[in-house]
Each structure stands twice: as C-alpha cells, then as structure tokens.
C-alpha positions as CSV (number, residue, x, y, z in Angstrom):
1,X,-28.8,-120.1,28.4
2,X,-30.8,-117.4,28.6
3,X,-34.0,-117.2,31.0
4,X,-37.4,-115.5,29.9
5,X,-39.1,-113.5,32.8
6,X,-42.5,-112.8,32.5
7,X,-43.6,-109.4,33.1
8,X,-47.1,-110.2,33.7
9,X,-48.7,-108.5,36.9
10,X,-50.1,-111.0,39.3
11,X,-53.9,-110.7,39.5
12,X,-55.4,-108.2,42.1
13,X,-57.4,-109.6,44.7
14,X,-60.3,-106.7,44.0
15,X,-60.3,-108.1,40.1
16,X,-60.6,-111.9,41.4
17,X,-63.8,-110.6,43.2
18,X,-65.4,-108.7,40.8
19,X,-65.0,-111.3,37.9
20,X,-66.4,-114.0,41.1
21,X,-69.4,-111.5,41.4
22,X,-69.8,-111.2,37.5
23,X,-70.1,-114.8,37.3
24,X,-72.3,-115.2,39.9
25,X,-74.9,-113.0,38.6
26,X,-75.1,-113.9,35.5
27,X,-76.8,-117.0,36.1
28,X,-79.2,-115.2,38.4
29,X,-80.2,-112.9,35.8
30,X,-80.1,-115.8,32.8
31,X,-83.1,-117.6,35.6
32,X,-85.0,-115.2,36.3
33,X,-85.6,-113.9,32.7
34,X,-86.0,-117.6,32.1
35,X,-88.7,-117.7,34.8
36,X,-90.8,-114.6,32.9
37,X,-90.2,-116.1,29.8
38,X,-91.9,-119.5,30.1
39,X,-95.4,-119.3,28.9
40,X,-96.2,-122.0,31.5
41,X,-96.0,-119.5,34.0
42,X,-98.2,-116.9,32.4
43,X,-100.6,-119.0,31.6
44,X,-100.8,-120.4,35.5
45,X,-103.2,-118.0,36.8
46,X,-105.9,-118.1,33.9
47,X,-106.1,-121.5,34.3
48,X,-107.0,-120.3,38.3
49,X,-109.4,-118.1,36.3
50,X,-110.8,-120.6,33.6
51,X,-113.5,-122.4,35.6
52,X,-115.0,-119.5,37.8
53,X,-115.2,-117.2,34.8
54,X,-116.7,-119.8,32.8
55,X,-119.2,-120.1,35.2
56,X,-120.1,-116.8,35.7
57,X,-120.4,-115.9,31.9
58,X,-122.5,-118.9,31.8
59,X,-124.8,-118.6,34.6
60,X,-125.0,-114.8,35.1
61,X,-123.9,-112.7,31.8
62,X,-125.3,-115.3,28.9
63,X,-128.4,-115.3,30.9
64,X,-128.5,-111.5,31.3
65,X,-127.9,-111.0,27.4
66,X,-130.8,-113.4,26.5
67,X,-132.9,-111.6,28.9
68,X,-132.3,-108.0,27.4
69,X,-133.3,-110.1,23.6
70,X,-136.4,-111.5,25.1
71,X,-137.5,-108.2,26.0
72,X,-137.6,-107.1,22.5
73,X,-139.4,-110.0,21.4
74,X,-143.3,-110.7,21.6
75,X,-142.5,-114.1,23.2
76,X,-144.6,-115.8,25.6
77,X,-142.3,-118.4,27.2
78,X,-143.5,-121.8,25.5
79,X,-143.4,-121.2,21.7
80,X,-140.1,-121.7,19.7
81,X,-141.5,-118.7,17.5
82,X,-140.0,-115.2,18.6
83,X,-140.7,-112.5,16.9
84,X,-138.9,-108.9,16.7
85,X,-141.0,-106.4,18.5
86,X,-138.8,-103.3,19.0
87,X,-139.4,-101.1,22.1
88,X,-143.0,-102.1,22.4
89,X,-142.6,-104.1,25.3
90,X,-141.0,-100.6,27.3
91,X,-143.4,-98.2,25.5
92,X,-145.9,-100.7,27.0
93,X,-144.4,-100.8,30.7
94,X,-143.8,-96.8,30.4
95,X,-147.5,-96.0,29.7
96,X,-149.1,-98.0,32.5
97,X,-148.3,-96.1,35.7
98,X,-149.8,-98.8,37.8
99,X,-146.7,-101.3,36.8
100,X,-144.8,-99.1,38.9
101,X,-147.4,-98.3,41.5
102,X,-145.9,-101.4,43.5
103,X,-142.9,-99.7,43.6
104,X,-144.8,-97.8,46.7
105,X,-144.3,-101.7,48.7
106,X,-140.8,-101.2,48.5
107,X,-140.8,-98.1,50.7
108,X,-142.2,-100.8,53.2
109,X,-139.1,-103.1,53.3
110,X,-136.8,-99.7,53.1
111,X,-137.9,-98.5,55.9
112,X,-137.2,-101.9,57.7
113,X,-133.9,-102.3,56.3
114,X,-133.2,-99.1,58.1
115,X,-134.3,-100.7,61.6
116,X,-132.4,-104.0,60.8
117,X,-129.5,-101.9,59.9
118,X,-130.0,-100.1,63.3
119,X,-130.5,-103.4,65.1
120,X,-127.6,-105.4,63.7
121,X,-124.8,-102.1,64.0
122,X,-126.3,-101.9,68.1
123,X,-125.5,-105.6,68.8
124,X,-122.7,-105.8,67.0
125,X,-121.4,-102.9,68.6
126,X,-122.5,-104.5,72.2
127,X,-121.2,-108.5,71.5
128,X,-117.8,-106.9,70.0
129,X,-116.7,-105.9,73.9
130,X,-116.4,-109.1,76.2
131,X,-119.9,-109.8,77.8
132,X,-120.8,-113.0,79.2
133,X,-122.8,-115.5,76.4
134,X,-121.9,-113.1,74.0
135,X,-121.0,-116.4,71.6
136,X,-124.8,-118.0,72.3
137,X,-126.4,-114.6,71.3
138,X,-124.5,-114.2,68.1
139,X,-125.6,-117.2,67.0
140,X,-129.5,-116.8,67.9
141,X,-128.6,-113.5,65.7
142,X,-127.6,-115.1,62.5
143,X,-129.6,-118.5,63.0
144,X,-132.6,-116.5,61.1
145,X,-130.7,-116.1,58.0
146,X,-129.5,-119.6,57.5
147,X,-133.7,-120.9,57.4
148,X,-134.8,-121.4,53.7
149,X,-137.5,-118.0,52.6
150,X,-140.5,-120.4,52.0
151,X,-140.3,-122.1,55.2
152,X,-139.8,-119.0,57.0
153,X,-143.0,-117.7,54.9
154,X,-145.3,-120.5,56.2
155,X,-143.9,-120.0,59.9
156,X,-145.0,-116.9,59.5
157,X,-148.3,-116.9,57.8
158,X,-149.4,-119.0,60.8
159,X,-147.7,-116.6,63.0
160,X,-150.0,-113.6,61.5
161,X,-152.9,-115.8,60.5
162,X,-156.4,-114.8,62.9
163,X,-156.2,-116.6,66.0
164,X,-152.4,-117.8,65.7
165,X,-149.2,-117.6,67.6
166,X,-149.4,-113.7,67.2
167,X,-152.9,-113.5,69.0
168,X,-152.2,-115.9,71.0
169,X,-149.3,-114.1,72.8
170,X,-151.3,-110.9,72.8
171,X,-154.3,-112.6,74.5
172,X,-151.9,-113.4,77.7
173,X,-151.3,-109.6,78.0
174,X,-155.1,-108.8,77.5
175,X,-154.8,-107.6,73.7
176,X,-157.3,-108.8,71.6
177,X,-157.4,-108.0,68.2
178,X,-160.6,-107.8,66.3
179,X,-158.4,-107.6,62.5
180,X,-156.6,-109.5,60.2
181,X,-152.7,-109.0,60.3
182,X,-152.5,-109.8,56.6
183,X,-156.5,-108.1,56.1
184,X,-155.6,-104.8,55.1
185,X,-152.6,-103.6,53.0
186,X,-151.2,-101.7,55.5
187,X,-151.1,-103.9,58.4
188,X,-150.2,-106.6,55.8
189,X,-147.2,-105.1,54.6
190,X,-146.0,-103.6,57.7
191,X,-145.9,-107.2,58.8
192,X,-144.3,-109.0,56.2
193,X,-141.4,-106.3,56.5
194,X,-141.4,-107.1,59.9
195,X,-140.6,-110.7,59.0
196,X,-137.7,-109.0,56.4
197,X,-136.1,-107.7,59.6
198,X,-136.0,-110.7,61.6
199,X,-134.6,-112.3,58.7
200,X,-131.8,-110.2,57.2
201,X,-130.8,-108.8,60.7
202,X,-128.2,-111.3,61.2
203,X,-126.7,-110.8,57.6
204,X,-126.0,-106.9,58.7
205,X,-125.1,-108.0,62.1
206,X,-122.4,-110.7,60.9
207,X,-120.8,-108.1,58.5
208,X,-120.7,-105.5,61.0
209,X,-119.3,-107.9,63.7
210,X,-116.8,-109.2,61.3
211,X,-115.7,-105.0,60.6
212,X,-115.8,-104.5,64.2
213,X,-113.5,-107.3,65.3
214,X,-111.1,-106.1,62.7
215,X,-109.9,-103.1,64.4
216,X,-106.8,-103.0,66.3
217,X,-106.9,-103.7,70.3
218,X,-105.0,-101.1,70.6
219,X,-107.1,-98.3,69.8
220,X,-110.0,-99.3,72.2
221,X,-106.9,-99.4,75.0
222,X,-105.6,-95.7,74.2
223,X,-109.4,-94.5,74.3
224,X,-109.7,-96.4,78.0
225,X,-106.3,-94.6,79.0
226,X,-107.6,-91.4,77.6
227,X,-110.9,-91.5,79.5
228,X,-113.5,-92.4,76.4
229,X,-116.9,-93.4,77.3
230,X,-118.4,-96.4,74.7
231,X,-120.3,-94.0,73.2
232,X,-117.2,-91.7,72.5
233,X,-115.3,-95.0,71.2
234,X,-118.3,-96.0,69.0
235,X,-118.5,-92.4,67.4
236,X,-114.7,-91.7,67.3
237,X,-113.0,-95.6,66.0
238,X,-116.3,-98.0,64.9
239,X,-118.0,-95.4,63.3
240,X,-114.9,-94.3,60.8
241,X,-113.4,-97.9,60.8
242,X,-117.0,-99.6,59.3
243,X,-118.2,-97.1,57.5
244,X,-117.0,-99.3,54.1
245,X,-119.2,-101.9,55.1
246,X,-122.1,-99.7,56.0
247,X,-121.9,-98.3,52.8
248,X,-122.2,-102.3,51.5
249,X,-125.2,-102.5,53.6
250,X,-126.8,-99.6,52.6
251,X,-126.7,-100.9,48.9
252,X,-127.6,-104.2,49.8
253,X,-130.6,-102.9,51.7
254,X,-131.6,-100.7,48.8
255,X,-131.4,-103.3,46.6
256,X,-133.3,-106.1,48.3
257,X,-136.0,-103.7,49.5
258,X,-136.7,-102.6,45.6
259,X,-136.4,-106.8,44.5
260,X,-138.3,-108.3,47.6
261,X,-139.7,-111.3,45.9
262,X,-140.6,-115.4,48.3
263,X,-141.6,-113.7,51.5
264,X,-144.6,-111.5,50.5
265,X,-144.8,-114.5,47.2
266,X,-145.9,-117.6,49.5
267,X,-147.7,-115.5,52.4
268,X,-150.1,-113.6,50.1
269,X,-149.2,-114.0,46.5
270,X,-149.2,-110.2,46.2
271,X,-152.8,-110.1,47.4
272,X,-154.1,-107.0,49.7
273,X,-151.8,-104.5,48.1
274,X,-148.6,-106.6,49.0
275,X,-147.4,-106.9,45.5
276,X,-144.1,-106.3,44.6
277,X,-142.5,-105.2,40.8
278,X,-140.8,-108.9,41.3
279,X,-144.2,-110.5,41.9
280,X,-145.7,-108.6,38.9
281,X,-142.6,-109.4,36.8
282,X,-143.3,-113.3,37.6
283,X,-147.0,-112.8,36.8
284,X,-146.4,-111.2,33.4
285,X,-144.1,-114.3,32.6
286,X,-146.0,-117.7,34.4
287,X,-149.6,-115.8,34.5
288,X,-150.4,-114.3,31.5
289,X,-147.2,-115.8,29.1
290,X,-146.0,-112.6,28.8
291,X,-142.2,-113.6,28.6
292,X,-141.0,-110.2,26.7
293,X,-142.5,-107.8,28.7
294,X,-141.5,-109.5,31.9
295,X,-138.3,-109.7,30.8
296,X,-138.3,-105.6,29.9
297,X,-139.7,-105.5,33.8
298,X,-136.8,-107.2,35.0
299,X,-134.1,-105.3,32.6
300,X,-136.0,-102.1,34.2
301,X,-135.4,-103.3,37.4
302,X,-131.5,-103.8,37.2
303,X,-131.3,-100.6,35.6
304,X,-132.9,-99.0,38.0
305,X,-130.9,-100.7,41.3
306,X,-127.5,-100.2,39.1
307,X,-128.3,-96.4,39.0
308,X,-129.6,-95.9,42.7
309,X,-126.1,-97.9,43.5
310,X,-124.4,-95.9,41.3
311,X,-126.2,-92.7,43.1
312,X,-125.5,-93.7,46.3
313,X,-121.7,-94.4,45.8
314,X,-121.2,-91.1,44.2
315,X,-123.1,-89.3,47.4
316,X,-121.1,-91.8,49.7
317,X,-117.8,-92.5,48.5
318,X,-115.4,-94.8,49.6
319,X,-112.8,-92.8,51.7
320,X,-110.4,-94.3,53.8
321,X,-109.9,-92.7,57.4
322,X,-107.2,-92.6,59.1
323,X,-107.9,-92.5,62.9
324,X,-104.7,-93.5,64.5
C-alpha cells in the first residue's frame, strides 16, 4: 500500500497577513463608496439649505425683481392697471438735479459715521485691556442700539425741541440759546447726525470689541516683554488684526449714511433741508402715488451703494496680515 505525500508548501505567515489585510479593506472601501453613493446623504445639506433660501428668495430677491418691473411701469401704487413705460421713470429722475440734491444730507451722517467709527475703535481698544467696570460700560455702549428708531426719534425731538432737555442742561452752565436746534438746516442736520452717532456707536463698538478679543494673549504678552507702549501695541497687533472688520464698518457706514431714512422721518419729515433720497423715495410712492418712479429712486439707490461698496473694496482689499 502505497502512500500519497503531498507536496503542497505550507502557507507563509507574510501570505496569511496580506490576504487578512485584503479582506479587511475591502469592506472598508465597499462602505465608504456606499456612504457617497446614497442620495440620502447628498441631499442632507439642501434640505439644511431649503428653508433659509426660500426665505430669502422670497423676502429679499422676488421683492427686488418686482421692484426693478415697477420702475418701468407708470404705476401709482393702488390701481391693478400697470402700464409699460420704458426708461421714462430714469430719464425723469436724471433730468431733475434737485432729486439728487439731498444726496448733499448724506455728507452729514458720513461725516458722523467717521466720529462713531473713531468713538467705538477708542473704547473698544480701552475695555479690551482689564479696567475696573469695564463689563457696566460696555453695556451703556451698546444699550443705544437695541432702542427701537421712532422712539429714539421722539426722545430726541424733545431733547432738541426750544426749551427742552438740551436747553435746559445748557442753562445750568450759563448757555442760553436764542435758536432753534431743528430751525435751520444746518444746525438741524448737524443734530440729527449727532443722534446717528449715539445710536450706531455701539454697533461699531461691539464688532470691534468682538475683533479685538479675538487676538491671541500671547501677542499683547511678547509686546509687554519687548517694552511696547499701548499705543505701539494698538498700531503694531489691533490695527493689522481688525482691519477686516473696519473695512465692514466702513461699508456699513457708507451705506447707512447714503439710506438714512426713521430718524430725520419722525423728527422733521425732511422739513428744514433734512430730507434724505430715502425720504423723497417714500414721498414719491405714499405722497404723490408715484409707485414707478420711486421704485427707479430706490433701484438708483442700490446701484449706487453696490458700486461705492464695490469701489471701496477694490481701494481696500481684504489682505490677510500676518503679524506673528
């Protein structure tokens, strides 16, 4: 009897491992493609997406489109009847310089976004070091932001009016006055962008705090080691670190100061020169039932901020510094 030998070689242990490895990621691989494949997963994050962009094509870009048709239409707000009018409406606004005389208010409220902007970048600068009640002054700061615009246009238009608060506090120190704060155009706008400052000075100061308080510790305590004054840490790691949201500021400032609307609306009604293209634009439509033309004022207007943003952030790029 005869006995059979097999001549097989007995496995290698490197061979047992690499098959072991094979198998293992296989199913790895076989998952994950599954993973990418399932449309469930693609689909996830529009349905994030669904309800915020429905909202804002609703409430911002359907409204934006029927504005830019109203403006080529004769309409006047209240009759379903609209008819096709062309350019007229912008040949109109084009050919009366005095619609965009009152562009001359906004120079007003530029020049006070400037001194809120200078206000808000000093005390945030000065509350971003640790200062005693540095918590209780950053919110008298902001508080003036979070009142509604028409009440803080009544406070105010007893603030101004003659014999008020205003004339009142100047009496104490011996001041009389013998005009009207809101009298004259000048003195009337000078004081309702006064009242802009007080406002908006809290927005600038919160986004500048919130910019401030983002830069590393570490940087203010290399600058102490090395000898740097505040000033030279302001000018050498705020500055450079904040200049993104400066930039923000600026635009924001530009814009609001060329769409300033409720103040100067409920304390004069754009009386005594205080009128601004807004105002006019709201005239045109609840005044005289002038729907298309105010609604060319207003695509005028957003042309005009898009291209002075569009300016600035061509002179002023974005440009990230390093200054570790």
């Amino acid at each position: 009897m005869t006995r059979t030998v097999s001549t097989a070689s007995p496995p290698s242990p490197g061979s047992e491992d690499h098959s072991l490895a094979k198998r293992r990621a296989r199913p790895a691989a076989t998952s994950r493609r599954s993973w990418r494949d399932q449309p469930m997963r693609r689909l996830t994050p529009w349905l994030f997406l669904l309800l915020p962009l429905a909202l804002l094509v609703t409430f911002t870009y359907v409204p934006v489109g029927n504005m830019i048709y109203y403006s080529f239409t004769d309409w006047d707000g209240v009759s379903p009847d609209r008819d096709f009018v062309g350019m007229d409406n912008y040949v109109e606004l084009f050919t009366r310089p005095e619609l965009f005389r009152v562009f001359a208010v906004s120079l007003y409220y530029m020049a006070a976004s400037a001194v809120q902007i200078a206000i808000a970048l000093y005390f945030a600068t000065v509350l971003s070091f640790n200062l005693r009640f540095r918590n209780l002054f950053k919110g008298i700061l902001f508080f003036p932001y979070l009142i509604n615009g028409v009440a803080i246009g009544f406070v105010f238009l007893y603030f101004f009016q003659d014999g008020g608060t205003l004339d009142s506090v100047l009496s104490w120190f011996g001041v009389h006055n013998d005009h009207a704060w809101l009298g004259t155009p000048e003195s009337a706008n000078i004081s309702l962008a006064g009242v802009s400052v007080w406002r908006f000075t809290g927005l600038n100061f919160v986004l500048f705090l919130g910019a401030i308080q983002s830069i590393p510790g570490e940087l203010y305590e290399a600058a102490q080691l090395d000898g740097a004054s505040r000033w030279q840490q302001f000018r050498h790691i705020i500055a450079p670190s904040i200049r993104p949201v400066l930039s923000l500021s600026v635009i924001l400032a530009i814009s609001g100061s060329l769409s300033v609307f409720e103040i100067p609306y409920i304390m004069t009604a754009g009386a005594t020169g205080t009128s601004t293209f807004v105002i006019q634009t709201v005239k045109f439509a609840f005044q005289f039932n002038k729907t298309g033309l105010a609604s060319a004022c207003a695509v005028v207007l957003l042309a005009i901020i898009l291209l002075v943003t569009w300016i600035q952030r061509r002179l002023v790029p974005d440009e990230r510094v390093d200054i570790v």
